[in-house]
N, C-alpha and C positions, 0 to 999 in steps of 0.2 A: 504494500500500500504506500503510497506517495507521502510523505510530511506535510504537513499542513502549511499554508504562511506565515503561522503563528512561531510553528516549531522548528522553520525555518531562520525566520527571526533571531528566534531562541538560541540557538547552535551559532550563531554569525558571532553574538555578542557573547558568546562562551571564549568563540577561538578568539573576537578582541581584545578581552579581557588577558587570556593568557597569554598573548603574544605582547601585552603591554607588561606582563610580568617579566618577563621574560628582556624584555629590552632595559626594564628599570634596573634588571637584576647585572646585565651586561653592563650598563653605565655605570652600578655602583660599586662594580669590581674593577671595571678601567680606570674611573675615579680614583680608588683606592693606588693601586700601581703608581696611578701620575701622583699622587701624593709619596709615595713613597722616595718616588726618581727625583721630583723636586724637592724634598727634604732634605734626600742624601746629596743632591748637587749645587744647593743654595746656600744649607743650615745658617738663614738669615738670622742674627742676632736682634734683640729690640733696640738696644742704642741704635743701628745702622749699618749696613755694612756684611762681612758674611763672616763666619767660624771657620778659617784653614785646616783643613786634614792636619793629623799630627801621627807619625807612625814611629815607637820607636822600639832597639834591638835590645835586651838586656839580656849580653853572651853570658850572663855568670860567673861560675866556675871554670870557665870551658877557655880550651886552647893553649896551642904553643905558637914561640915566634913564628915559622913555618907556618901555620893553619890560618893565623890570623894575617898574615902577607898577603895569602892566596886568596881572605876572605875583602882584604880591602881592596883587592886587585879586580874582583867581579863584581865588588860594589860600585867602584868607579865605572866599570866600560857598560854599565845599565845606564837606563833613564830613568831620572826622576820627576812625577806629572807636574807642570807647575802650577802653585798653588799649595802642597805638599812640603811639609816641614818634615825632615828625617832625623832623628837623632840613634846613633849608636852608643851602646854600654860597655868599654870591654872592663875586663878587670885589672885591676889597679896596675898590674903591674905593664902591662900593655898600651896604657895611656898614652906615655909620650907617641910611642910607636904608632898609632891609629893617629894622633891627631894629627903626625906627620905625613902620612898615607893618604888617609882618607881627602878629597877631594869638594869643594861646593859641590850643591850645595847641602852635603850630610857636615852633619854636627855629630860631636862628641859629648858623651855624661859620663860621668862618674856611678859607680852603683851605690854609694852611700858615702856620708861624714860624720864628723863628729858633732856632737851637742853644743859646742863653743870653742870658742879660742885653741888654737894648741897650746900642749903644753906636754906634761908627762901623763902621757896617754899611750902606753904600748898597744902598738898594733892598728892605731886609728890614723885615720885622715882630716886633716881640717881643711873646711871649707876656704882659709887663706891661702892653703897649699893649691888645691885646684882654683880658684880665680888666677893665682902668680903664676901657672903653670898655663893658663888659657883655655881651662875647660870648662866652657861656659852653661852646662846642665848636669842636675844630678839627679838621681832616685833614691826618694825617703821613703821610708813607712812600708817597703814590700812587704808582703805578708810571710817571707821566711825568713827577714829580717825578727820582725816580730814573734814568729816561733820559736825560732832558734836560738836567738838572741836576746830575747825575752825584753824587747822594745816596748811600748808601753804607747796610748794614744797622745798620754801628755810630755811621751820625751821624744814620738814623731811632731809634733806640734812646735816643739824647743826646735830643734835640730830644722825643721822648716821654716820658721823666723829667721834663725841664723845665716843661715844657707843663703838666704834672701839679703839679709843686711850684707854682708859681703858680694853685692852681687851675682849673685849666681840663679841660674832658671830652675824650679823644681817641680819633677813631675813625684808628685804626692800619690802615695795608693792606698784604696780602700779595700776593703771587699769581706765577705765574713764566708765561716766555715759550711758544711754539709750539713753540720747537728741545727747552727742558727738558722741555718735557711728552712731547714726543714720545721722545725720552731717556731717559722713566722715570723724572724726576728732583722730580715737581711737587711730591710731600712733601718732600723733602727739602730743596728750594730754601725752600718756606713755613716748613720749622721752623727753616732758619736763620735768616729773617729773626723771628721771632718769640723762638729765641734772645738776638739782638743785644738787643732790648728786656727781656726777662726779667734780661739781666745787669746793668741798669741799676733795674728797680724790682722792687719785692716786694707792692705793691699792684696790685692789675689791677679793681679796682670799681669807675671812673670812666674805662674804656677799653671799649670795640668794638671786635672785629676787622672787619674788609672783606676778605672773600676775590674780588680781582677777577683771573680772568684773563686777562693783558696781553693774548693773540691775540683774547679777546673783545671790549678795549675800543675802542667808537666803531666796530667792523669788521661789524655785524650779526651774524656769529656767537656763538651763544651756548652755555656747558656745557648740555650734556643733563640735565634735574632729575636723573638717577643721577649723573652724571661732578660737578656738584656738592655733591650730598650725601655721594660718595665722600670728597672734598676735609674739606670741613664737620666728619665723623665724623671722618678724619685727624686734623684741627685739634684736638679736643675729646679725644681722645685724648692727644696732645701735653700739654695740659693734662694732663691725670688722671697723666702719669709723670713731668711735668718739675716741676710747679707744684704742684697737687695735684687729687683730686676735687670737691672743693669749688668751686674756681675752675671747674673744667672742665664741672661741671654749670651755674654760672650766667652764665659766659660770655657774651653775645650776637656770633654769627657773622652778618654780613650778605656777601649774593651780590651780584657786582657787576660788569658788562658785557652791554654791551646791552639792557639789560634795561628788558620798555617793555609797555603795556597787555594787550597778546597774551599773553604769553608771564607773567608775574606769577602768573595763580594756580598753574598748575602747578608754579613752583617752591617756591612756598611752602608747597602742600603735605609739603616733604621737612621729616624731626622737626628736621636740625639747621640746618636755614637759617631766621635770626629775624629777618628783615628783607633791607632793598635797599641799596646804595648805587649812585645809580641819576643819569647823566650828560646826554646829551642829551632823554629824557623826561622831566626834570625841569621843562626849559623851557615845558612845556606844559602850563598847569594843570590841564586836566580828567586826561587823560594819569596827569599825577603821582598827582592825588588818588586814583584806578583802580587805582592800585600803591599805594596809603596804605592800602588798603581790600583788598588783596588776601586769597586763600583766608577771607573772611569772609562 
């Protein structure tokens, strides 16, 4: 039997209906995307202006004269995007060597200093020694700095004042362990430590945060680009009620564990994540460069 014109009707404004579903649902996923590409290719700050990539290497423990030749040797003959701030870490004792090697425009850091002044401090570095020496970044507050070394949020906070009044750039790092997060506790662990340092200085435009989560690093696991960007927004947040908006827009937040060729562009696709701090791919120069170059 034929349909009626009624039930003809009827069926027209079914398939309209669903084919309007269907288009809203395409548009708010393309939506989505351009939001992402334009996050990760603008991260306009609110004073004006846009948040630089910042990607940097902290070799560790790792290396001999030998290894670390061959590693500044493939650092130099890569590209780096411009726009792209690189900073390498070797360890202490490799410093002259790399700052000698290495080429614009990668920078040099330090992996840690001391809490003040030198003085009879076996085994330590002062922040006077790297300024006189011309290494103009360093890393406080790692989280095996902390373990290990049983560093504390208000002697990362010291030692990042200081580092600062001697001139020097520091990428600061948060991050909490597997039990906090698991806990519920992962903001709250990161704005303490971020507290501990805000009590100490009032400047924040020659700092980087590092948000590394400890069960991430060196373990192959890594935050999901959301569960980091949840963090990242967290942080930035922080900012905008503790310090102000200003700071909070131009802030640069770098992700940090595990983090290695594969896995790079997708998180930098996320708007608040502006770089890497990036541990055993470091060591490997094409590797590195792949993450210098990332979501570009």
């Amino acid at each position: 039997r034929r349909p009626s014109l009624l039930q003809l009707a009827g069926r027209a404004a079914v398939l309209r209906t669903s084919h309007a579903g269907s288009r809203r649902e395409l548009q708010q996923a393309g939506a989505a995307r351009t939001r992402c590409r334009v996050g990760a290719a603008q991260r306009v700050v609110a004073a004006g202006g846009e948040r630089g990539l910042i990607v940097g290497g902290n070799w560790k423990c790792n290396g001999t004269i030998a290894s670390v030749k061959e590693l500044c040797a493939g650092l130099n003959a890569g590209s780096i995007p411009a726009g792209v701030e690189v900073v390498c870490a070797p360890p202490f004792h490799f410093l002259p060597m790399t700052c000698a090697l290495l080429q614009s425009p990668i920078q040099v850091a330090a992996q840690n200093c001391w809490v003040g002044k030198g003085g009879a401090f076996t085994g330590e570095t002062s922040a006077e020694m790297l300024a006189d020496a011309g290494v103009p970044w360093v890393i406080l507050g790692h989280s095996e700095r902390r373990s290990l070394c049983g560093e504390d949020n208000a002697t990362v906070g010291k030692k990042v004042a200081y580092a600062l009044g001697q001139g020097l750039k520091v990428i600061a790092c948060i991050g909490e362990t597997l039990e906090e997060r698991e806990s519920g506790r992962t903001l709250a662990v990161c704005e303490a430590q971020l507290a501990a340092i805000s009590a100490e200085i009032s400047d924040w435009s020659n700092v980087v945060v590092a948000y590394e989560p400890v069960w991430a690093i060196g373990t192959g696991k890594v935050a999901t680009p959301e569960q980091a960007q949840d963090v990242h927004a967290g942080v930035r947040n922080w900012f905008a009620k503790n310090v102000s908006p200003a700071v909070a827009g131009a802030i640069r937040i770098q992700y940090g564990g595990s983090v290695n060729a594969g896995n790079c562009d997708e998180l930098a696709q996320m708007p608040d994540i502006d770089g890497f701090l990036v541990g055993g791919a470091s060591l490997k120069a094409d590797d590195f460069l792949k993450i210098c170059s990332a979501g570009r």
